[in-house]
Structure formats: C-alpha cells, structure tokens
C-alpha positions in Angstrom: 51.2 110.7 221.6 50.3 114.0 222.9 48.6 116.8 221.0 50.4 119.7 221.7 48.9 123.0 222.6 48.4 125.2 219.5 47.8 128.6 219.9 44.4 130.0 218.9 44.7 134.0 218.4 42.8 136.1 215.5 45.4 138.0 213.0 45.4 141.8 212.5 43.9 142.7 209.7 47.6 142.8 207.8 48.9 141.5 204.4 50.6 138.7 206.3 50.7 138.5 210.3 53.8 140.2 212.0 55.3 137.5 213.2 55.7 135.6 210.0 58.8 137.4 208.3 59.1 137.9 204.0 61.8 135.9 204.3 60.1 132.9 205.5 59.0 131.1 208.8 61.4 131.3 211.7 62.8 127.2 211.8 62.0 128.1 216.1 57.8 127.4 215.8 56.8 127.2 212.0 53.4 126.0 213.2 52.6 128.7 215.4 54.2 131.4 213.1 51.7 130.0 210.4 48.9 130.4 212.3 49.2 132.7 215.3 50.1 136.3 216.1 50.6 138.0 219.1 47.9 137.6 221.7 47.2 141.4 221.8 46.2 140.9 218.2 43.1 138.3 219.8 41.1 141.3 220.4 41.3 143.4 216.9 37.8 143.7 216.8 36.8 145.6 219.5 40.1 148.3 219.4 39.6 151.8 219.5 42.2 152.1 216.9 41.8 149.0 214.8 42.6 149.6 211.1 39.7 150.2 209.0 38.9 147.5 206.6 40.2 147.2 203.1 37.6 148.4 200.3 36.4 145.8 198.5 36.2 145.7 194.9 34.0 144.2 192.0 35.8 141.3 190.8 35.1 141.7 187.4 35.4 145.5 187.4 37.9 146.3 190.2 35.9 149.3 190.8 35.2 149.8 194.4 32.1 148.3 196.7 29.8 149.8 199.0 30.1 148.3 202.2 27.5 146.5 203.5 26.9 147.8 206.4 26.1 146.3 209.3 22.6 147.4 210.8 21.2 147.8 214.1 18.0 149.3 213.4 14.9 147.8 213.9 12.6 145.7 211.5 13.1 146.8 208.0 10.1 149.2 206.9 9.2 147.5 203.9 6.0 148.9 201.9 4.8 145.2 202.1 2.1 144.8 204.5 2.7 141.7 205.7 6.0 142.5 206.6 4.4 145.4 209.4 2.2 143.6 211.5 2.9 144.4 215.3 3.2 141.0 215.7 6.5 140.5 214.1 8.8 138.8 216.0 11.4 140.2 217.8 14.9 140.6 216.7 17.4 138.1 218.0 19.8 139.8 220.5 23.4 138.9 221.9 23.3 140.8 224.8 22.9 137.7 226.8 25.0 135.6 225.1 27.5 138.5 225.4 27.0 138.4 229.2 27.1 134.4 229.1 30.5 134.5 227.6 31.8 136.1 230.7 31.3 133.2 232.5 33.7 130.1 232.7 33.8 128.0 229.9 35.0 124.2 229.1 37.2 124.8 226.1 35.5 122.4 223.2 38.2 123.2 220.8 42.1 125.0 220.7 43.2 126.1 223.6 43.2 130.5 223.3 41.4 133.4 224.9 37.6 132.9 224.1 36.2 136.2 222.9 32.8 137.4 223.2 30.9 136.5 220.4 28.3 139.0 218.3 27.5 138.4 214.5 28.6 142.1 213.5 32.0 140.9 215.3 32.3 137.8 212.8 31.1 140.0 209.8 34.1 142.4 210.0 36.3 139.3 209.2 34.5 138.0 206.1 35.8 140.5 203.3 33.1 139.2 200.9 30.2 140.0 203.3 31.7 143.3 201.8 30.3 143.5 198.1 27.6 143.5 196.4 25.6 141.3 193.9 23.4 142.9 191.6 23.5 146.1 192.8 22.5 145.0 196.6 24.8 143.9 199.7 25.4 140.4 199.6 23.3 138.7 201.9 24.6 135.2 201.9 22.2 132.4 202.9 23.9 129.6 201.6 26.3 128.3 204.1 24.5 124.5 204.2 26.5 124.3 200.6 29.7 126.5 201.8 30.6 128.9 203.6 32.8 132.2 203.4 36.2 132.6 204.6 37.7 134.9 207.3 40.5 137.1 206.2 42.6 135.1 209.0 42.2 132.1 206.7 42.7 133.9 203.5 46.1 135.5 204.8 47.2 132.2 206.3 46.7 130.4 202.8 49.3 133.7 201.3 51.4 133.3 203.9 51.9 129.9 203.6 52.6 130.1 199.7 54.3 133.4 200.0 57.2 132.4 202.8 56.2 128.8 203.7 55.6 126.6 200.4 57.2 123.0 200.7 56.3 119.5 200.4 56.4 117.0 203.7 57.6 114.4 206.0 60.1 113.6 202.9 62.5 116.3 203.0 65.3 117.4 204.9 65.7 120.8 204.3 64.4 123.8 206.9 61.4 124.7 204.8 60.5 121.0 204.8 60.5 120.6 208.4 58.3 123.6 208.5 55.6 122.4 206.5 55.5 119.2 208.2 55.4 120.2 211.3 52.4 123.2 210.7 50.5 120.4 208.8 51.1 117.8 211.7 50.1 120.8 213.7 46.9 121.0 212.3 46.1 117.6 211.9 46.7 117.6 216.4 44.3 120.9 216.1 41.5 118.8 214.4 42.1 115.9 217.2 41.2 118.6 219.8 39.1 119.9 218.2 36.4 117.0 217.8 37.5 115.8 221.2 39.7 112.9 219.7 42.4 111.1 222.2 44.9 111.5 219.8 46.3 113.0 216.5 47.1 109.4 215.2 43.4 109.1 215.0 42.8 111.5 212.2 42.8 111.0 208.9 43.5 114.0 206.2 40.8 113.6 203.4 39.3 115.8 200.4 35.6 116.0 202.7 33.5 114.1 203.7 32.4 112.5 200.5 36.1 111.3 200.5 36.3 110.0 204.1 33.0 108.3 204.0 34.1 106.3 200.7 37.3 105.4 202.6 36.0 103.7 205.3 33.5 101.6 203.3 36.1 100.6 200.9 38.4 100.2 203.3 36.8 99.1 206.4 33.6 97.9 205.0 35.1 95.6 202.0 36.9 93.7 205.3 33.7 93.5 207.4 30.6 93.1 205.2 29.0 90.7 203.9 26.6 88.8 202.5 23.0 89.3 204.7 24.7 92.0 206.6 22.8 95.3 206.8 23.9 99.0 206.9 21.4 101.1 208.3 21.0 104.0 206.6 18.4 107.4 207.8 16.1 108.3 205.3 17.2 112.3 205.8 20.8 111.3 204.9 23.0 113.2 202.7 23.8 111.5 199.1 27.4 111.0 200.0 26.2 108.9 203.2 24.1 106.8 200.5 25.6 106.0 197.3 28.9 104.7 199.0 27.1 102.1 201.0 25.0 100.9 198.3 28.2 100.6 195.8 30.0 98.3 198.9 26.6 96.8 199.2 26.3 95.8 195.8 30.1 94.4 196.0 29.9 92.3 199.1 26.3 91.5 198.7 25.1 93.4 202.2 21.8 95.2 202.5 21.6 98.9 202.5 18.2 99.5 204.8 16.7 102.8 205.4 15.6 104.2 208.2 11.9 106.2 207.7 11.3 109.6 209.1 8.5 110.9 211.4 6.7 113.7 209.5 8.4 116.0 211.4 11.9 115.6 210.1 12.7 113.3 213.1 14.2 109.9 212.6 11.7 107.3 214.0 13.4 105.8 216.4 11.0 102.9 217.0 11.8 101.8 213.2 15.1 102.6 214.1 15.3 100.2 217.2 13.2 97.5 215.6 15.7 97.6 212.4 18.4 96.3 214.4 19.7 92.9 214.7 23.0 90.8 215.0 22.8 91.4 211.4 23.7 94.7 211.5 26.8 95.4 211.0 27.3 99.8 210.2 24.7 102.3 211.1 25.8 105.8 208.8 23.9 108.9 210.5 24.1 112.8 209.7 24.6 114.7 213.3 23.1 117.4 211.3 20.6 117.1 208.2 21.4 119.5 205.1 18.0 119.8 203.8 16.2 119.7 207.1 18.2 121.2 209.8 17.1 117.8 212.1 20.0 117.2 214.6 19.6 113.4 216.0 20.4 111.8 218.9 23.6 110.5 218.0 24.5 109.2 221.1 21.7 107.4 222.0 21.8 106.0 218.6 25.2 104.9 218.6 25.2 103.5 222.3 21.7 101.4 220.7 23.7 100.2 217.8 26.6 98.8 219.8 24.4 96.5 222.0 24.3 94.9 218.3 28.0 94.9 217.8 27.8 97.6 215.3 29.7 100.2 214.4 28.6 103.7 213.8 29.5 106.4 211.1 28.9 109.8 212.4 28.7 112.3 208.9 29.2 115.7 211.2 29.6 117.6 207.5 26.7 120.1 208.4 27.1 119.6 212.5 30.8 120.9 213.4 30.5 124.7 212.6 27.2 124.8 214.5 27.6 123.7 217.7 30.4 121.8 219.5 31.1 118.0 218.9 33.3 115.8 221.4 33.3 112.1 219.4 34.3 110.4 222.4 31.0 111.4 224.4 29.2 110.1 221.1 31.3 106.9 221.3 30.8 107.2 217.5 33.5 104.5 215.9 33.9 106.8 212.6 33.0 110.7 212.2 33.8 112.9 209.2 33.5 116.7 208.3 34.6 118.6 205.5 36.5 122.1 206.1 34.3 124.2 203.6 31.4 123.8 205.9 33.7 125.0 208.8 35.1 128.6 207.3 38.2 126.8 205.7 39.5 126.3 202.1 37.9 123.9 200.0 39.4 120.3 199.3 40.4 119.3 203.0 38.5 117.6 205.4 38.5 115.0 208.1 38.1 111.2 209.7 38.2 110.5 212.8 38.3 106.6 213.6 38.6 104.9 217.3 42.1 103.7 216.8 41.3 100.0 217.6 39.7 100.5 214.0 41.7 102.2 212.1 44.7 100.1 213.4 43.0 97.6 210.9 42.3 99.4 208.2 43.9 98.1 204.9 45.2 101.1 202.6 42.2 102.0 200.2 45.4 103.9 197.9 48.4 103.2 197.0 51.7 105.5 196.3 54.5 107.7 198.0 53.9 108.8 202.1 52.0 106.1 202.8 54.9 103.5 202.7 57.8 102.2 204.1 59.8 100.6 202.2 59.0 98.9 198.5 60.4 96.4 196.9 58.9 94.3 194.0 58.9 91.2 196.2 57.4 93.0 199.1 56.1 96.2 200.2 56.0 97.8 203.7 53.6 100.2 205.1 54.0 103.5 207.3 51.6 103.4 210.4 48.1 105.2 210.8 47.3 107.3 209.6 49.8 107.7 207.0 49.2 104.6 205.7 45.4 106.2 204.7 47.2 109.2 203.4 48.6 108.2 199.7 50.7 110.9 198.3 50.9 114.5 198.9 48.4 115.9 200.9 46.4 119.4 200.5 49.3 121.1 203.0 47.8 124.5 202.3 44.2 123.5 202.7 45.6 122.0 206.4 47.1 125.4 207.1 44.4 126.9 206.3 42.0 124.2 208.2 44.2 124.9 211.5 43.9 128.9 210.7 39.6 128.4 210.5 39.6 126.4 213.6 41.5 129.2 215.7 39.4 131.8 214.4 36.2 129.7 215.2 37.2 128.4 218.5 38.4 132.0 219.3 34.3 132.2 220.0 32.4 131.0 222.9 30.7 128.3 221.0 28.4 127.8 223.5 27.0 131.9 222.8 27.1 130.9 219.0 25.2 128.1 219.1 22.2 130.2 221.3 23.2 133.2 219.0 21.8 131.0 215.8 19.0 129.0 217.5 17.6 132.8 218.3 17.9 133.8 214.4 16.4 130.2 213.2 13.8 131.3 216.0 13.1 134.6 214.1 13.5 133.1 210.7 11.0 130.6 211.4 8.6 133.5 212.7 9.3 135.7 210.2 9.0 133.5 206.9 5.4 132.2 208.5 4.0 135.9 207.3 4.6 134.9 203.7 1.8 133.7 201.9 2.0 130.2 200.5 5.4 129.3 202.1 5.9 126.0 204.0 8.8 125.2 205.5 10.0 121.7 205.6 10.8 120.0 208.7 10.0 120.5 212.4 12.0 119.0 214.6 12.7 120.2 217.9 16.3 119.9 218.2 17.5 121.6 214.4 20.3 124.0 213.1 19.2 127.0 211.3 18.7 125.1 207.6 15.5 126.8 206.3 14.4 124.5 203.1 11.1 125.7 201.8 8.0 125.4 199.6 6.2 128.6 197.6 2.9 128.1 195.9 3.0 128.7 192.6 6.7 128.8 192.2 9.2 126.7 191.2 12.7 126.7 193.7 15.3 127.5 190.8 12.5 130.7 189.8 12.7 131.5 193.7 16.5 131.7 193.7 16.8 133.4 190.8 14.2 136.2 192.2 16.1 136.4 195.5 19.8 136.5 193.5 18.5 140.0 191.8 18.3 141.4 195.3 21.8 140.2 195.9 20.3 137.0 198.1 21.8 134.2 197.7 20.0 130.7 198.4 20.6 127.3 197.3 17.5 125.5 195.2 17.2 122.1 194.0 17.3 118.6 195.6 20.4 119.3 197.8 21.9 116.1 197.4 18.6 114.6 199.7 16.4 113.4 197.1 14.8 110.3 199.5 14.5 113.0 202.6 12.6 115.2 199.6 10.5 112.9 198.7 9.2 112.1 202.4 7.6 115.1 201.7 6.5 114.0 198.3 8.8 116.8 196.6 11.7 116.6 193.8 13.1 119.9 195.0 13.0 122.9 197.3 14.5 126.4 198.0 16.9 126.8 201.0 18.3 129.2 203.3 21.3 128.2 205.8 22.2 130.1 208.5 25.9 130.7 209.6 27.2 132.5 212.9 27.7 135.9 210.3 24.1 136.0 209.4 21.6 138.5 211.3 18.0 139.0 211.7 18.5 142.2 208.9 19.5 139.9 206.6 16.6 137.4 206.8 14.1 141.1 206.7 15.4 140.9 203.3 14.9 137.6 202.2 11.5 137.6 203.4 10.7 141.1 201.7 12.1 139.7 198.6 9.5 137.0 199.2 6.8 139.2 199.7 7.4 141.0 196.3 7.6 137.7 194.3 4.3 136.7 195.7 2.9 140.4 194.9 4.3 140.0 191.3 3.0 136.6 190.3 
C-alpha cells in the first residue's frame, strides 16, 4: 500500500477553513477538505493584510485579555541584581535559522511548502499564549506534560463535528465514507511522518501509555518467558516501567534496569554488558521527561539485535522536538502520544515493523476489529484493525493529521537549532540563581529543565512561579528511579516547546530571583 500525498498547508485564521462548506465536506477529497486550505493560505503569518487575532477572553469571566505580546527587546531590566550582570547570556536568535530554512531541505514529515520558522511566528497560532493567569501573560513552561494547540487544530476539531461527524469503515452513507477516508488519511500522515514504509504499520492508540501496554500484552505475553530479561533504562518514564514488570510478573521474565552515568547519560558499558541471548526486549525513551537526555537509539537498537532482541522506542517526549525516521533507528516498536505533538488529547501512535505486528494476537476484543463472528468461530480483520477494537478517537485523528501539517509546515531542522539555542540560554541564565541545580547534563538533551532550589520544596516553587502567571510542572514526573539517581523524591521542571522565547525564561528566572530574596 502506498501512502498517499496529504497536503500540509496552515488555515486562515477563520471559524472554519474556506474550503470546507456549512453544509458538510465535498464527497470529491473529505481528507484534504478536513485538513487543508488553499496554498495561498500557507503563508498567513507573514501577510501584510492578515486578520488581526481574535481577543481572547477569561474563561471564567468572558471579559477580555491583554495580549501577551510578543517581545523583542532585550534582557528584561529586572531590579534583581543577579539578573544584570554584563555577563548574561545572549539572547537566542533565528536569524540564522531563518536564513537556513532557505536552503533545500529533505522533507522528514508531510509533504507542503516548508515555511520559515521563528517562535513569534508559532505564538500567533496558539490562542492561549493569549491570556493571562493571575494577572500576568501566560508563560507556559510545561510542554514535557502537554502542550497547547494551534488554532489550525482547534478549528479542524469544529469542523469536523460541525459538517463532518460520522462513525467509520462500517457505513455506507457519504458522511461515512468521509470520515473513514480523513481518519485513514491521517493514520498514512503519521506513517510519513515517523518515516514508516507503510500506513498498515500504524496502530491508533489513546498514547503511549496505551501502545506500550499493547505490545507487552500482546506481543510480550507470546514471546516472554521464564529467565528472559527486558532491559529497561533507569531514566525511563513510568509508563515504560510498570507494563514490563506486570508481563514480567505474568510470564515470569526479569525486568533489569539499566544504571545512569551521573550525568543523565545511560551507561552504555552496563548497557552492553547487560545483554545476553537472554534478552529478549530492550524499552528506551528517545527522549527523557525529567532529564531532557536523548540516547543513542540507534546504536542501542543495532547492539540489541546482535542478541536477537527486539527494541521498543518510547518517542513520547522525542517527536515534537526534532525529527524521527524509525526505519534509520531500525527500532522494531516506537510509540508517541499526540498531546506532546500540538494535537488533542486521547490519540496517539505505534508503529511496529510489520513482520511483527503480522503476529500480533488482538489484546481487545469487539466491533472493527473483526471479520466475521460466529459462536463456533470468529474471524479477524487484518493489521492493524485487528489492534483497533471498536470505535476509534476519529476526531482526535483529525485533529492528529491537522497538528502534524501545522508542525511539519516548519523547517524542523531550524526548530530543533531554534530550541537547542533557548535550552542554551536557559541553562546560562538559571545558573545566576542562587541555590539552583539543574539536574542532568548530558550532551545530547531537549530543552527539559528539571531543577533543585535550596531551601524550597518543588510544589512551593510552582506555586510561587503560578502567581506570576508561570506555569511549571513539580513533583516526581512519573520518573521516580531517574529521581532518585539523584537521591531526590521530587523536582521542579520547566519544558521548552518551539513557542517559547528567551523573554519568557527572563521571567521565570526573575520570579526565581524574588522567591530566593523573600525566603
């Protein structure tokens, strides 16, 4: 099977895109109608005569917000001293990644004009950069848990319930065609967009919570077993854990962990002397939540299959950061959850070689995933329907599709350097703080920012930085063993998405200044 060329254009900024009628989807290209407008439209941003944005309100009051606007002055002039030495760093700048996206580029994801990229460029499409919280501009620096949604995404999801709402592949009426073929749609965007050979080899899920349970009930109940090991890093995610040890426990396998260097780096001597001929799954992050360490996957994975095992790629945290083609990683299984990627909530993604996935016994039962049933026998529909028990999240696919046009609209290549430049000056600038350590050093990171204060305990840290309308994430992120490497229950942390700017993190680390001043 072929995946078909989707197209990858930004919306107007319009109740519903022009080409997508009150009266519902033309029967001609219900995919593209769902989630493309006309290619003039790809440059809204940078019109002369674009329409100004809508004014936000206060969701509670409806009264209207100040926009936040978006700065280009230089460092904030904060009475804190700390925050004036000469030796500040620099601000990040995308004049060079502006000029870099001139250049020829390898599309990574949908095909579509690439754009050039610049933060203030992204903010404009995030109506919720727009309020305010507590009386400030949001400044939102928790993207490692979520992060926000486009308008392009928000109008796609009306859209689709406004003109386009119908169940799939079991109908046989216009509207039903539609919806199945812009959810099939986006299940052949996701294929191109992790680099997969073909749409059959993706599997619809809630997240990655979801898909990662899948394949160890699924695959793993058919291939572990006793004396088997599943290596597992020590910086992994909780949802890359607990589903190995509760197959573990079943089929009497070993889950073995994989230590850490102290600089947030897995250590891959352990990691090489760990495996044997009784390893049979090694589960790694491409990304870590809690300490921005990306590993080297592929070297990893090519390792592991001198052993004859297979490799789970959680790309949960990696995917809106910086490109991912699975078939250079030669990873067997990779997973990502749409939330982390600008799309809705409650959709996400597996990817499995199909060699594997052809073998995959169903792991739920019910309607789409059958083809015939009888009480003497049942049939089953082929991968990756057979994965796919009843009705999907059809929006949240839409709206997955709509996310990865708007992303992929992007050099990604210019976004990537764009955040490695603010982690740069995030690193720089929360080092003039007294008593702050941040955890982790690893060369090779995305901009995930978990810290220590002295004297203050993370949920006091994020409640100080909510009152100046900051928001940050505090607690054990769902990485208690990578925590306690560090010989910590919890920590404070700031993530860094595409939207963010070096005015933003000028804020956080005044706010930081004034909590230390007030203790």
């Amino acid at each position: 099977m072929t995946i078909p060329d989707v197209p990858g254009s930004r919306w107007p900024h319009t109740a519903l895109p022009a080409n997508l009628p009150a009266g519902g989807l033309t029967s001609a290209d219900p995919a593209t109608a769902l989630t493309a407008a006309p290619a003039a439209a790809s440059a809204m941003n940078t019109a002369t005569d674009a329409p100004a944005d809508p004014v936000a309100t206060d969701p509670v009051t409806t009264a209207p917000l100040a926009a936040a606007p978006v700065s280009t002055a230089p460092v904030s002039t904060d009475p804190v001293a700390h925050t004036q030495s000469t030796d500040r760093p620099a601000h990040p700048t995308t004049q060079p990644l502006q000029s870099a996206a001139t250049q020829p580029v390898q599309p990574t994801g949908l095909p579509g004009q690439h754009i050039a990229f610049s933060p203030e460029m992204a903010r404009r499409d995030f109506p919720i950069l727009h309020r305010t919280v507590n009386g400030h501009p949001l400044v939102w620096l928790d993207n490692g848990a979520t992060t926000q949604k486009p308008r392009q995404v928000i109008e796609t999801l009306a859209g689709f319930y406004g003109s386009a709402n119908s169940n799939i592949h079991r109908g046989a009426h216009t509207m039903a065609r539609e919806a199945t073929e812009a959810y099939e749609a986006g299940r052949a965007a996701v294929a191109r967009f992790l680099g997969a050979p073909s749409p059959d080899d993706i599997v619809f899920v809630r997240g990655t919570t979801e898909a990662i349970n899948l394949v160890a009930q699924s695959w793993g109940r058919a291939n572990l077993g006793p004396g088997d090991d599943i290596l597992v890093p020590v910086l992994e995610h909780h949802s890359n854990i607990v589903p190995w040890q509760l197959i573990a426990k079943e089929t009497r396998a070993r889950v073995v962990p994989v230590p850490l260097q102290p600089d947030g780096q897995i250590d891959l001597n352990a990691y090489a002397d760990l495996l044997s001929m009784r390893t049979r799954l090694v589960a790694v992050s491409q990304a870590s939540n809690v300490l921005g360490t990306v590993p080297p996957v592929r070297e990893m994975t090519a390792l592991a299959h001198r052993y004859g095992a297979k490799v789970l790629v959680d790309g949960a945290q990696a995917v809106a950061h910086f490109p991912v083609d699975v078939q250079d990683l030669d990873a067997d299984f990779y997973v990502f959850s749409g939330h982390k990627l600008f799309a809705p909530t409650g959709i996400g993604a597996l990817y499995a070689k199909p060699e594997i996935l052809q073998n995959m016994a169903p792991w739920q039962g019910g309607g789409n995933m059958i083809e015939s049933v009888d009480f003497s026998r049942t049939t089953y529909a082929p991968v990756p329907h057979l994965l796919e028990a009843g009705t999907g999240h059809i929006s949240g696919v839409v709206g997955l599709l709509s996310a990865l046009n708007w992303l992929t609209s992007f050099d990604r290549d210019a976004i990537a350097a764009y955040e490695t430049s603010l982690m740069a000056y995030a690193q720089q600038a929360l080092a003039t703080v007294p008593g702050l350590e941040l955890l982790g050093s690893a060369p090779d990171r995305i901009a995930v920012l978990t810290f220590t204060l002295a004297g203050h305990d993370p949920s006091t840290i994020a409640d100080w930085l909510d009152r100046d309308g900051i928001a940050i994430r505090a607690g054990h992120h769902c990485a208690q063993p990578a925590l306690a490497h560090y010989g910590l229950e919890s920590a404070a942390r700031a993530s860094l998405a595409l939207y963010n700017t070096s005015e933003e993190v000028d804020k956080l680390v005044a706010s930081l200044h004034r909590l230390q001043q007030a203790a």
